[in-house]
Backbone as CSV, one residue per row, in Angstrom:
resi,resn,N_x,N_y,N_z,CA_x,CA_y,CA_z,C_x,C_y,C_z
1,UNK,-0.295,-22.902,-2.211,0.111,-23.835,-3.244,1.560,-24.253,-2.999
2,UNK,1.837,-25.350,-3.494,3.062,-25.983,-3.085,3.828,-25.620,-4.439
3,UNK,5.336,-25.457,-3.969,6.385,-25.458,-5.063,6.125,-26.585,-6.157
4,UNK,6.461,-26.335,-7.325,6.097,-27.724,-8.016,7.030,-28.594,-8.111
5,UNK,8.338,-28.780,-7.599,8.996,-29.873,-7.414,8.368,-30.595,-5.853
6,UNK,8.082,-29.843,-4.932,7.443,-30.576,-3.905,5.755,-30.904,-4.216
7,UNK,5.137,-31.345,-5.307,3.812,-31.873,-5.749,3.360,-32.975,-5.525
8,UNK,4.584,-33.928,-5.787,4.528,-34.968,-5.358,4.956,-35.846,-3.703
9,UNK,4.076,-37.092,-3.555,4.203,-37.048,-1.786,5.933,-37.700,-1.686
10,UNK,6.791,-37.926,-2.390,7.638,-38.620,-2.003,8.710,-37.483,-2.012
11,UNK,8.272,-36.497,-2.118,9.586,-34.873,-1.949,8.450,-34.353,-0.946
12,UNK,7.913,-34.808,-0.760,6.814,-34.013,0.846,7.912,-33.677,2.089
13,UNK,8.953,-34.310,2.365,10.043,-33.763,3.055,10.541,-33.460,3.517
14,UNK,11.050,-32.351,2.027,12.211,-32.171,1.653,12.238,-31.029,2.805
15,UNK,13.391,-30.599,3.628,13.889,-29.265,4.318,13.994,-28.248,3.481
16,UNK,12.996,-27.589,4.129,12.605,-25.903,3.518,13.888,-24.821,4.152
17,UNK,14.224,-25.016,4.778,15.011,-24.478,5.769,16.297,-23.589,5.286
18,UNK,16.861,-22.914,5.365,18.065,-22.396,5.048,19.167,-21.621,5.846
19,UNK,20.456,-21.669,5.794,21.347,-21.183,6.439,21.717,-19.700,6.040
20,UNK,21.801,-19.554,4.564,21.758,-17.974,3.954,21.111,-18.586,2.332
21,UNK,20.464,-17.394,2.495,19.993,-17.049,0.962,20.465,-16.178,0.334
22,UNK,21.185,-16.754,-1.290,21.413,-15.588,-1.513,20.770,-15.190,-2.836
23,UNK,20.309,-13.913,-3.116,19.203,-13.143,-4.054,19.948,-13.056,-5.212
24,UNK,19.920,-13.514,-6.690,20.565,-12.948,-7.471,21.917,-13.992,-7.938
25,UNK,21.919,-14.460,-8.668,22.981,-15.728,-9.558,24.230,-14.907,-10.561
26,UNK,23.740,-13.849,-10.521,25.007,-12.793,-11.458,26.357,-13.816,-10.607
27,UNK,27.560,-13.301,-10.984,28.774,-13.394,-10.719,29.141,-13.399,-9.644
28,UNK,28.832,-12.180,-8.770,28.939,-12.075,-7.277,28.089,-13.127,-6.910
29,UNK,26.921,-12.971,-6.838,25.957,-14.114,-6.003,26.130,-15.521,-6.402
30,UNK,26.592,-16.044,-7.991,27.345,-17.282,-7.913,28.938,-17.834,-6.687
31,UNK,29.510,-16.508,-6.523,30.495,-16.833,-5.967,30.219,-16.743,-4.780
32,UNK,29.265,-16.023,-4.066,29.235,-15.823,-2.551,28.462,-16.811,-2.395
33,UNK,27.331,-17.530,-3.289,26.766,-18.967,-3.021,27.822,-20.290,-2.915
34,UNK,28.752,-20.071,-3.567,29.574,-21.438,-3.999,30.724,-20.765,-2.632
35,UNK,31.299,-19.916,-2.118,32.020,-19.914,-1.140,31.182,-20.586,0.297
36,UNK,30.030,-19.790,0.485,29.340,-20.724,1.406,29.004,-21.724,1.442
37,UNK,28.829,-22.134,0.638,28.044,-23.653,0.540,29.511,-24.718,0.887
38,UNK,30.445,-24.405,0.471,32.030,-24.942,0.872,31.712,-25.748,2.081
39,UNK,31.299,-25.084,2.972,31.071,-25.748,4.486,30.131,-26.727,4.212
40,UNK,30.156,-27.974,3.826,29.068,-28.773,3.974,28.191,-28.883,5.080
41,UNK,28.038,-28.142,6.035,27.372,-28.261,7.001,26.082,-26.912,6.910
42,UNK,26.554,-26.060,6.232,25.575,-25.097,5.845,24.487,-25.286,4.339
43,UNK,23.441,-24.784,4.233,22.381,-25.089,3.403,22.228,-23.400,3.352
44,UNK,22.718,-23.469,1.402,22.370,-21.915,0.770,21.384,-22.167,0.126
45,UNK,20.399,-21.226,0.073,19.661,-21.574,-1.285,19.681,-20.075,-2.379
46,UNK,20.220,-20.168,-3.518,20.656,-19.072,-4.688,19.259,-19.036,-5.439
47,UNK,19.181,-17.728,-5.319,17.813,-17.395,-6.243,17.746,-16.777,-7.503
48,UNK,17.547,-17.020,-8.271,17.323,-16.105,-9.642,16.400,-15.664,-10.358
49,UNK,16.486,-14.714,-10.839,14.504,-14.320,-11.145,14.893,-13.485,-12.180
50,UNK,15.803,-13.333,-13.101,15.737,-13.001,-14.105,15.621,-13.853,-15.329
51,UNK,15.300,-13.347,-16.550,15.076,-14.227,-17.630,16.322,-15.057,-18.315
52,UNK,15.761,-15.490,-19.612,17.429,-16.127,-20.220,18.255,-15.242,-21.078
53,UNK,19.669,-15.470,-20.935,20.571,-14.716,-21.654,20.502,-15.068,-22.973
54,UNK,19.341,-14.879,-23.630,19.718,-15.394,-24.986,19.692,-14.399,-26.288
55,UNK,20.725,-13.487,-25.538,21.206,-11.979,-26.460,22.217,-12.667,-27.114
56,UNK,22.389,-12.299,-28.266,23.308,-13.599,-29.019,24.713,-12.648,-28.638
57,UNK,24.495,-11.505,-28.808,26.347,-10.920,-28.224,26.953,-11.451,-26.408
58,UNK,26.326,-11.888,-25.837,26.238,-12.880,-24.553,27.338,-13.451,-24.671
59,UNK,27.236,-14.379,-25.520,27.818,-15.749,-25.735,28.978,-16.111,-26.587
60,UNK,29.484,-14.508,-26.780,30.716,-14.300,-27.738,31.674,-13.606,-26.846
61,UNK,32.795,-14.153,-27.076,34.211,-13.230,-26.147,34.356,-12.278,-25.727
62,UNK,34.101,-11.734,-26.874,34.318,-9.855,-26.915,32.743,-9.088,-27.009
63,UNK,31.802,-10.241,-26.923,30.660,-9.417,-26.827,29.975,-8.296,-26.272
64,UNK,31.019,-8.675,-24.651,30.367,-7.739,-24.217,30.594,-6.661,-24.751
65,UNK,31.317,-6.250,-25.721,31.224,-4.399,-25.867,30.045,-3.951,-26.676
66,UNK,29.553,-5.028,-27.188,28.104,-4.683,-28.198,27.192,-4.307,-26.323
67,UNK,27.271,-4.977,-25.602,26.140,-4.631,-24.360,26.718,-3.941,-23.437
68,UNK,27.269,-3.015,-23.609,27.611,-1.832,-22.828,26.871,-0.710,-23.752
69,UNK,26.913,0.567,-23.108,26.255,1.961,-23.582,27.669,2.439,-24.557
70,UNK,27.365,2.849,-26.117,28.775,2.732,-26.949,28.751,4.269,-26.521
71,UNK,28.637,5.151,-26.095,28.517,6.501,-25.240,30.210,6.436,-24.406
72,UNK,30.092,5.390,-23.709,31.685,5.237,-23.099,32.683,5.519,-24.172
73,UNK,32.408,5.201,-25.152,33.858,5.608,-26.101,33.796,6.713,-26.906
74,UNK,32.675,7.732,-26.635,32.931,8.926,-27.177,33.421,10.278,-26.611
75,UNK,34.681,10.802,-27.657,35.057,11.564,-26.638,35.173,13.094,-27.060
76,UNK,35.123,13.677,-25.789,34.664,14.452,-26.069,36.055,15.693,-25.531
77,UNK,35.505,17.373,-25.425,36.321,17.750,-24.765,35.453,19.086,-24.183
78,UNK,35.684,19.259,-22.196,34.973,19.582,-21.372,34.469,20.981,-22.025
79,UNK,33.945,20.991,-21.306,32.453,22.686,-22.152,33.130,23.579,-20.910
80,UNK,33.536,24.719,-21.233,33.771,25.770,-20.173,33.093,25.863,-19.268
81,UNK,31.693,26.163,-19.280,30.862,26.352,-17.827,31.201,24.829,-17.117
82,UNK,31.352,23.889,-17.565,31.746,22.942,-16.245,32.433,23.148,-15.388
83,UNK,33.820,24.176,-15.535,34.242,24.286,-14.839,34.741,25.721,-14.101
84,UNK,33.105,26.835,-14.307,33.128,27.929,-14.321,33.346,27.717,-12.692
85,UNK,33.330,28.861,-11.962,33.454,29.201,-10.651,32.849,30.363,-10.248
């Protein structure tokens, strides 16, 4: 089966081809896509296969601390056998 932007015969085409792929649109893989691609002479293609961010703490400044584990800010103090010998 064909991709569904290539369905139609007038994207029949299009170059499948690629110079690097890169797996994954997070932060890193936005930037290591957009540094390569710089070279207009190279063809990246960026993949993403995760769903949408539509966690409403996402999309707020300081959100991220609601989506971290709140475990990081508890504190504690070390248990003796940790550091029995």
């Amino acid at each position: 089966m064909r991709p569904h932007f290539l369905r139609n015969e007038e994207h029949s085409k299009v170059q499948l081809t690629f110079d690097y792929v890169v797996v994954g649109a997070g932060t890193a893989g936005c930037l290591l896509a957009n540094r390569l691609s710089a070279d207009g002479s190279k063809r990246v293609l960026l993949i993403e296969a995760g769903g949408p961010d539509n966690y409403p703490w996402i999309h707020i400044p300081v959100g991220y601390l609601y989506c971290i584990s709140v475990s990081l800010f508890i504190h504690s103090r070390p248990s003796r056998r940790a550091f029995a010998t």
